[in-house]
N, C-alpha and C positions, 0 to 999 in steps of 0.2 A: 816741550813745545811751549812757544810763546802764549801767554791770556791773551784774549781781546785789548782786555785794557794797556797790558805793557804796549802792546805792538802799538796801539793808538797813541801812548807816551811815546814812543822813539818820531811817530810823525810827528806831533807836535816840537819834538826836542830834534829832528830831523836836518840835515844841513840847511843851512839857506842855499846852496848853490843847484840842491835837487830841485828844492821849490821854484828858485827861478826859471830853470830852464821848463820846469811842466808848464809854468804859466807862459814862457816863452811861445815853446810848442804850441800849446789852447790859441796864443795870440796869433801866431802865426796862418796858422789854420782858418782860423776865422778872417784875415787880412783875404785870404787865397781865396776863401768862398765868397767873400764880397765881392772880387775884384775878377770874378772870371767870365773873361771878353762872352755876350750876348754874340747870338750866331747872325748877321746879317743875312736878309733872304732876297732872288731878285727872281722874276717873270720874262714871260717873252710878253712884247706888245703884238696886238693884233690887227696886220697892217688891213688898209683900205681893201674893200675887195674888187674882181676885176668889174668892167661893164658888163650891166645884167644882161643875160638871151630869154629869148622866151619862146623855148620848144611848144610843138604842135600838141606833145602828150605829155602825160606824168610819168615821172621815173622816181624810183628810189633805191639811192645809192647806199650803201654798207662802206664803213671806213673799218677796217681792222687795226688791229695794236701793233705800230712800226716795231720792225724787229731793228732789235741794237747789239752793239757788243756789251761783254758784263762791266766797261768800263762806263757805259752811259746808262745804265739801270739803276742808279741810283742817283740820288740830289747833290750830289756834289760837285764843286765845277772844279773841272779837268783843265790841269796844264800843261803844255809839253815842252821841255827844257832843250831837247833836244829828237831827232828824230825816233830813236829809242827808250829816251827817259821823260816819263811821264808824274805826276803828279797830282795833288789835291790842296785845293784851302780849306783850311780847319774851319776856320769860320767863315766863311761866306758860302753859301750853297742856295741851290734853284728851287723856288715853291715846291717843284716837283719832278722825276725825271725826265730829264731833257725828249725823250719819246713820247710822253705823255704830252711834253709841253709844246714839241712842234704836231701831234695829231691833234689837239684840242685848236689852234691857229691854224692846220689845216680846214678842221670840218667846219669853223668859222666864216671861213672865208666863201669854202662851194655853199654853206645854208643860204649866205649873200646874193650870193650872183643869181640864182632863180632858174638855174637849169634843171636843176631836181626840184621836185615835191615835195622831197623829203631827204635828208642824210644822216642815217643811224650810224651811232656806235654801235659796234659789233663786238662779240654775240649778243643776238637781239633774237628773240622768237618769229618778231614777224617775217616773210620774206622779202627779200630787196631784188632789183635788177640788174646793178651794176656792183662790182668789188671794188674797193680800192685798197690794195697793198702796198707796204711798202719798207725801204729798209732806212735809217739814221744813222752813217756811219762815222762823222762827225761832226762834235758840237765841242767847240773846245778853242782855247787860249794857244795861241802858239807862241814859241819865245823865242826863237830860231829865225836865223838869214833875215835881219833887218829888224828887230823889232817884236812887240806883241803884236797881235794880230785876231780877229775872229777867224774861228774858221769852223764852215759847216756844210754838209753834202747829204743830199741827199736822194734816193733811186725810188720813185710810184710807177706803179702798174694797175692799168684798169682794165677789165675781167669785165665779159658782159656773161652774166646769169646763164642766160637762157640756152646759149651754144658753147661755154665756156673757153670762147677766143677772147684771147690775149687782144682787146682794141689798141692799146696805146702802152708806151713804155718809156722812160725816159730818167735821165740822172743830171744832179746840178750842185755844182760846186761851188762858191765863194768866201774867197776874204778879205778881211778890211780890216785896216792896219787902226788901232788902236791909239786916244786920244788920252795921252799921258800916262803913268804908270799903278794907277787908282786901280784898284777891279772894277770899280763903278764903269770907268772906262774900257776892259775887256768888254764887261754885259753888256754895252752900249757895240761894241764892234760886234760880238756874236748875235745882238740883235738886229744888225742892219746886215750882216752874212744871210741871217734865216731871210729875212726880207726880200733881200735879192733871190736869192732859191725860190723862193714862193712864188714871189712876180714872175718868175723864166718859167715856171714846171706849170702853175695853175691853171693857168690861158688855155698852154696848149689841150690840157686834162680837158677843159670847159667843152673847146671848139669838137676833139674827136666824140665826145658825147654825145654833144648837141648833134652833129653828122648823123650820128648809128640810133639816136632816138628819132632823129627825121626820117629816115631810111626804114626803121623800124614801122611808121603810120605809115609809108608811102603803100610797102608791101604787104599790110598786115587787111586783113578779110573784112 
């Protein structure tokens, strides 16, 4: 068996072409970790909300956690190449998941308008009066029949507490065709899809509350 010292002799007496490539290598490596692309992140904006009501009583509305598929449960944005092949950017992805991101510009929007009193996120301890459920079943890049494109849909349902009828229900699809080939440009179409969904479903959400909380003082002791 080799001493210490020999073996430290044959490195130092070692080829030159071993030493090159290690320090190749080292160099290498470190170019890679300098050089690896930073993750761009993007948000939804939080459109205007509708014209306030001003019910006779106070309510308080509960918004639960949209259910999605496992494809929108995480921050990544989704693209679909074709009607069956789907995809992801490595580096670009949403502050957060897309369910997260159109409930949080949902409950933004009804705190606005002044029909409720109050709209929790759910599970909350206290109790509310109204439910609101709902599903996200897309939020995504389309790359098919014409172009990119946003595309997003969405189905809520509002649940009154107290007799647990189903008041209202309703689904809303939109997309808009994407401004150049940037993802900046996707973000910018998938946020003016959620936009249009929001303005179609909201209103209506507002007006059947506003009804069955008015309906609610007329008959109430």
């Amino acid at each position: 068996m080799k001493s210490v010292e020999s073996v430290w002799n044959v490195w130092k007496r070692g080829s030159r072409k071993l030493r090159a490539a290690a320090m190749a290598f080292a160099a290498v490596a470190l170019v890679s970790c300098g050089s690896a692309p930073r993750p761009n992140y993007y948000t939804l904006r939080v459109p205007a909300a509708p014209a306030a009501h001003d019910p006779k009583a106070a309510a308080v509305l509960g918004v639960e956690r949209l259910n999605a598929p496992d494809v929108l449960r995480n921050d990544r944005i989704l693209y679909y190449e074709s009607p069956t092949q789907l995809n992801f950017y490595e580096n670009h992805r949403w502050s957060s998941d897309p369910s997260s991101m159109v409930r949080d510009s949902l409950v933004s929007q009804l705190s606005q308008a002044g029909v409720f009193s109050e709209v929790r996120l759910l599970p909350a301890r206290d109790p509310v009066d109204y439910l609101l459920r709902g599903r996200l079943l897309n939020f995504e890049e389309v790359d098919y029949e014409g172009g990119a494109k946003g595309r997003v849909r969405l189905e809520l349902t509002l649940v009154c507490v107290r007799d647990h009828k189903v008041l209202w229900s309703d689904a809303r699809q939109a997309q808009v065709p994407a401004q150049g080939k940037e993802v900046a440009g996707v973000v910018e179409a998938v946020n003016a899809a959620s936009d249009q969904v929001l303005q179609e479903l909201v209103p209506a959400l507002l007006a059947q509350a506003t009804q069955d909380i008015q309906h609610g003082v007329k008959t109430s002791p």
